[in-house]
C-alpha positions as CSV (number, residue, x, y, z in Angstrom):
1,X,0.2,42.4,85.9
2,X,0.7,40.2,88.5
3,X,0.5,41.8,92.5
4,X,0.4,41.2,95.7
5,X,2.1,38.8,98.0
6,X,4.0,36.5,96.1
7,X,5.6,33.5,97.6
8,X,9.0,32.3,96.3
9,X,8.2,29.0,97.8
10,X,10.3,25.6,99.4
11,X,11.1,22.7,97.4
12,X,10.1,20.0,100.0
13,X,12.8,17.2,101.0
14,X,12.7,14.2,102.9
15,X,16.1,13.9,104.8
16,X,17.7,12.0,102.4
17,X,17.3,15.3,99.8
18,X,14.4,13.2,97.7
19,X,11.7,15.3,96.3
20,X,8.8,15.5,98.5
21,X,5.7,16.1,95.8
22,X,3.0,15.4,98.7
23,X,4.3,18.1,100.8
24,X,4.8,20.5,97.8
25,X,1.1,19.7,97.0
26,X,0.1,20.4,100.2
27,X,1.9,23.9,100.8
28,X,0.3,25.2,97.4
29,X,-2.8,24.1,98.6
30,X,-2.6,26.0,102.1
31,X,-1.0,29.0,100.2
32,X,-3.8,29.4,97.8
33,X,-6.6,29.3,101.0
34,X,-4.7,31.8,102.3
35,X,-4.9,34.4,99.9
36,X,-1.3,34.0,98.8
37,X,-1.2,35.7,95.3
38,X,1.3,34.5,93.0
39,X,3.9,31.6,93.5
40,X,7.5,31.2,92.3
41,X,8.7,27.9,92.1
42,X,12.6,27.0,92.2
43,X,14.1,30.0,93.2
44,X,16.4,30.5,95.4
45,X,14.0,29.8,98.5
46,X,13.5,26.9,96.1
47,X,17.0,25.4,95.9
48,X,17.3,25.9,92.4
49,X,21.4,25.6,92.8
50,X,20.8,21.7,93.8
51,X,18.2,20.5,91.8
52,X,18.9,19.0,88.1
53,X,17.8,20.0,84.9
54,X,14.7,17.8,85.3
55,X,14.0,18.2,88.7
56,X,13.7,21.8,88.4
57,X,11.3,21.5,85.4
58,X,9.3,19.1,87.1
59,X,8.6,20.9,89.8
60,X,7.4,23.7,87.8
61,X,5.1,21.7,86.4
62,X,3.9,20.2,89.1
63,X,3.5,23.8,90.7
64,X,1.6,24.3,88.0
65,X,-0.5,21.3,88.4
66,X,-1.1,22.0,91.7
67,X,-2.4,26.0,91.0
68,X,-4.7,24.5,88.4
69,X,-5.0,28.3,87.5
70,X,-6.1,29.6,90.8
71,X,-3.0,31.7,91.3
72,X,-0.3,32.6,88.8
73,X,3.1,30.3,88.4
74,X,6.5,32.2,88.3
75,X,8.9,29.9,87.2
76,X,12.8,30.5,88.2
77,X,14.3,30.2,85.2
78,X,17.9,31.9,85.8
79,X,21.1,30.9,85.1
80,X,24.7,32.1,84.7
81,X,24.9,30.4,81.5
82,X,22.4,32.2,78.7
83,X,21.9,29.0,76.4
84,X,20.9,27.3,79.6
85,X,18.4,29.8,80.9
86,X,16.6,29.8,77.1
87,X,16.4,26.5,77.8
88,X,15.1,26.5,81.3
89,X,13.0,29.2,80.2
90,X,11.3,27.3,77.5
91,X,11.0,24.5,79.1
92,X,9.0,26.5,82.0
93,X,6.9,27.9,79.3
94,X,5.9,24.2,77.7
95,X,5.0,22.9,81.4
96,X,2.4,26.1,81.5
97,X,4.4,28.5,83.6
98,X,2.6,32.0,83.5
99,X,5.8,33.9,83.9
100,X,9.7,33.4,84.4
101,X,11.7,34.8,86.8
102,X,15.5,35.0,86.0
103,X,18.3,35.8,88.3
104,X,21.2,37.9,87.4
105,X,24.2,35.6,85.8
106,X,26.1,34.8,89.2
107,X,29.8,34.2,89.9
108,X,30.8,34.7,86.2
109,X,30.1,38.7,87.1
110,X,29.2,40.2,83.6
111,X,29.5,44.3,83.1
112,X,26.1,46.0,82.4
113,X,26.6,45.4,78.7
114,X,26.9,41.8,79.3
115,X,23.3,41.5,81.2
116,X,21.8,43.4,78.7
117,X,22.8,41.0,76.1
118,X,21.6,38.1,78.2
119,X,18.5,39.0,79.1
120,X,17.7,40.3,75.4
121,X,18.7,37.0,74.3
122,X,16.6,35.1,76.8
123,X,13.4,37.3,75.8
124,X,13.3,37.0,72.4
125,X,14.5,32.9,72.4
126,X,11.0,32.5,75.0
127,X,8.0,34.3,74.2
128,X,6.8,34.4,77.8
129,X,6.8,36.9,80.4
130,X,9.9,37.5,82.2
131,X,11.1,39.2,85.5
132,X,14.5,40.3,85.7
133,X,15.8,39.6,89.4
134,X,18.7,41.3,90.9
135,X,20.4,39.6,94.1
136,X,24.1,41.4,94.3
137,X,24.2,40.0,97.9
138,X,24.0,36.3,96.4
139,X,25.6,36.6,93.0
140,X,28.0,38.9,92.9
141,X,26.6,41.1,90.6
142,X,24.6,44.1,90.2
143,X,22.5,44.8,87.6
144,X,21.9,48.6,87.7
145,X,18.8,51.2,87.1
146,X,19.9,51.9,83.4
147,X,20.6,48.7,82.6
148,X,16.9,47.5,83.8
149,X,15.8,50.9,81.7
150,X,17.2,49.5,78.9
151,X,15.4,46.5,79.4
152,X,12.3,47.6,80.0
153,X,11.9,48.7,76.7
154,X,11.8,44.8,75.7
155,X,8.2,43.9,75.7
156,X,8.0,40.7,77.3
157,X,10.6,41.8,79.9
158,X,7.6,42.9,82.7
159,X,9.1,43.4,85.6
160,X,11.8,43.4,88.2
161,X,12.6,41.8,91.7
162,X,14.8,44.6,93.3
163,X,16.8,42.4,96.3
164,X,19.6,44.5,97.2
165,X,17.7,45.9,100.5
166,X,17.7,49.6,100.0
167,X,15.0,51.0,99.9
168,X,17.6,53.9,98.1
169,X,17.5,51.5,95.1
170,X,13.7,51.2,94.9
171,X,12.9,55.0,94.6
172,X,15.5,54.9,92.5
173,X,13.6,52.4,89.8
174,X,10.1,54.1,90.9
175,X,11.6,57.5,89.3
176,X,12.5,55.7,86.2
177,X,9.8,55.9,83.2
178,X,9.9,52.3,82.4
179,X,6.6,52.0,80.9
180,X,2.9,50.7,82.4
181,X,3.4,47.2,81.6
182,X,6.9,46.8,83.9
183,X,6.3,46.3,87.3
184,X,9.1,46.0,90.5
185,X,8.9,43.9,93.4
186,X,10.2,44.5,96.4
187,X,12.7,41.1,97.4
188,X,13.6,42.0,100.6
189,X,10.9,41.2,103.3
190,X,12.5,43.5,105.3
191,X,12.1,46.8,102.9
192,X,8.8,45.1,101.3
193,X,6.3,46.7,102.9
194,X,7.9,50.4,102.6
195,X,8.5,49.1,99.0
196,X,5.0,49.0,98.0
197,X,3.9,52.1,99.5
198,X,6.3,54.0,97.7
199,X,5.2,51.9,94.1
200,X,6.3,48.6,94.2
201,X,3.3,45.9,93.1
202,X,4.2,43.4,95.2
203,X,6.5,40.9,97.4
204,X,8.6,37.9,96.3
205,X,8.7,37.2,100.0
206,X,10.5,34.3,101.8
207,X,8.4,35.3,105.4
208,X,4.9,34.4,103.3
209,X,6.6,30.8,103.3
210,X,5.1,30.9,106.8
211,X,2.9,33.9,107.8
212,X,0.8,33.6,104.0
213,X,-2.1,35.4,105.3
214,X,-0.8,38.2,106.7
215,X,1.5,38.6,104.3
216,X,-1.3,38.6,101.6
217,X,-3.1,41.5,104.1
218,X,0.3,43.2,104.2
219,X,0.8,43.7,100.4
220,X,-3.2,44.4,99.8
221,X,-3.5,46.9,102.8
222,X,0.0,48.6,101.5
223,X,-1.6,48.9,97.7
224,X,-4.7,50.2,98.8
225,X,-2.3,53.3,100.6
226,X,-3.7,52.1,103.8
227,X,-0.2,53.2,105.6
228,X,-1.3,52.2,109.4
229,X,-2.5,48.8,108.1
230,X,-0.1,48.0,106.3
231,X,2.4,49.3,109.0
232,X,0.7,47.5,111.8
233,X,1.4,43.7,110.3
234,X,4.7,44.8,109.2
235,X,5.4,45.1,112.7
236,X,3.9,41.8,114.0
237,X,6.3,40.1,111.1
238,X,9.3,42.0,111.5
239,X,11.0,39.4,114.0
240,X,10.4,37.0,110.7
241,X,12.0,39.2,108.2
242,X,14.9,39.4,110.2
243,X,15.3,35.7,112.1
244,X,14.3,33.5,109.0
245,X,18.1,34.5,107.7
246,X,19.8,33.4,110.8
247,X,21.5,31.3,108.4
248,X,21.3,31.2,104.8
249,X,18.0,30.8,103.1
250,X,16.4,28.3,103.3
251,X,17.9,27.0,105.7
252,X,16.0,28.9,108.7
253,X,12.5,28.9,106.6
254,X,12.1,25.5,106.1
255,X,13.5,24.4,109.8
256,X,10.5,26.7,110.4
257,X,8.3,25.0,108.4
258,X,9.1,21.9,109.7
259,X,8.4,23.2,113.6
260,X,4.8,23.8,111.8
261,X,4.3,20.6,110.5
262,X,4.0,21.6,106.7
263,X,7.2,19.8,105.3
264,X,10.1,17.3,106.2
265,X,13.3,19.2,107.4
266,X,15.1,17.9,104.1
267,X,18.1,20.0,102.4
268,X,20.5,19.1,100.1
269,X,24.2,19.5,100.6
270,X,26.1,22.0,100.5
271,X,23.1,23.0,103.1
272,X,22.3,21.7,106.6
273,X,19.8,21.7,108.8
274,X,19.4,25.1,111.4
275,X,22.0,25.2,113.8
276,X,20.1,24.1,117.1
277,X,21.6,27.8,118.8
278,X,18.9,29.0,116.1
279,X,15.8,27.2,116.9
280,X,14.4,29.5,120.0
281,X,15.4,32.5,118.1
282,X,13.1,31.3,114.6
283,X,10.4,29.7,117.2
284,X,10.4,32.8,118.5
285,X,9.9,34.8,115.7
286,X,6.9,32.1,114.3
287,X,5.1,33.1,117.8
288,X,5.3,36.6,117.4
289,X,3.9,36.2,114.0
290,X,1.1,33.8,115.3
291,X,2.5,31.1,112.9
292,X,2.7,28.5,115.6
């Protein structure tokens, strides 16, 4: 079971929206020093909505490449359309992908039934670990606590990203028996570190993006039950979790990133740069953090 503090990292740019594969190498070398646990490549921090077909494979492999094992790869592997998450999904699994991670079907807003279908269908097409992911804020769609019950009983289906941002919903799913082998994940670095005292395993965190180390001691000190510890660095990120969606994501993360040095400020339309009544306010937040 993966745990921990698990990046859903940036797809690097250079202004013109080209893929930049030094930069990506060089951010999955600084997460892996330090102590970042996991990484999801091309997810929504990602820009998995802009990137083709083959970019989005080749950056998983690349990711992959990269990890050379040291960490696991979470590839995002989601997709309103089910043939075309089996065969994102599959294609993640030949490039060496550890584990998928697969959004709920967005804009086309499918009942419960219609999810449950979908991700059965994805699971047994792709013998590979998957992790359901549930974003109603982003996709219009919610995929609710019997429905991931249900699901749970599937056995490659192993966990859950819970991003609605109540920590409600998370006991919620804790109080469900969904079996040793299904873990949730808090995806709301805001709630995250409440999240994993109360059960979650881990982070898909956009702040670790920036703040990797202390978001790995976050997520370690709040497994081990150590409340002040985990409580304390919760605190010195919290202007983070809040200022790094200014804007959309990732729009205010990788402006950050670029104030650090780490990447290019490169998006691809329909996303721009930071609005430049943002920058103090995410410069800011990096200081309090002791990112910059």
């Amino acid at each position: 079971m993966i745990k921990g503090s698990i990046v859903a990292i940036v797809t690097p740019m250079f202004p013109d929206g080209a893929v930049d594969w030094n930069s990506l190498a060089g951010l999955v070398e600084w997460h892996i020093a330090e102590g970042t646990d996991a990484i999801v490549a091309v997810g929504t921090t990602g820009e998995s909505a802009t990137l083709d077909f083959d970019e989005h494979i080749e950056v998983i492999r690349r990711v992959v490449g990269y990890a050379k094992k040291r960490v696991p790869v979470i590839a995002g592997t989601g997709s309103n359309s089910t043939a075309e998450a089996i065969a994102q999904t599959r294609a993640a699994k030949d490039v060496g992908a550890d584990a998928a991670l697969l959004v709920t079907p967005y804009y086309n807003k499918p009942p419960q039934e219609g999810l449950y279908r979908h991700y059965k269908a994805v699971a047994e097409a792709v013998d590979l670990p998957q992790i359901l992911y549930n974003v109603p804020g982003r996709t219009g769609c919610d995929m609710l606590p019997a429905t991931v019950a249900r699901l749970a009983r599937i056995p490659n289906i192993v966990g859950l990203k819970e991003a609605k941002g109540e920590l409600s919903r998370i006991r919620e799913l804790l109080a469900l028996e969904l079996g040793a082998h299904f873990a949730i994940y808090s995806g709301d670095d805001a709630t995250a570190c409440e999240s994993i005292l109360a059960g979650c395993q881990g982070d898909i965190s956009v702040t670790a993006n920036v703040a990797p180390r202390k978001m790995h001691r976050l997520c370690a000190a709040a497994l081990a039950g150590d409340r002040a510890g985990a409580l304390a660095l919760d605190a010195e990120l919290r202007a983070l979790h809040k200022d790094l969606f200014v804007e959309p994501n990732p729009i205010p993360v990788k402006w950050a990133l670029a104030e650090m040095k780490k990447i290019q400020n490169g998006l691809r339309l329909p996303l721009v740069p930071l609005d430049p009544s943002h920058h103090e306010v995410v410069r800011a937040a990096l200081r309090a953090a002791g990112a910059l």
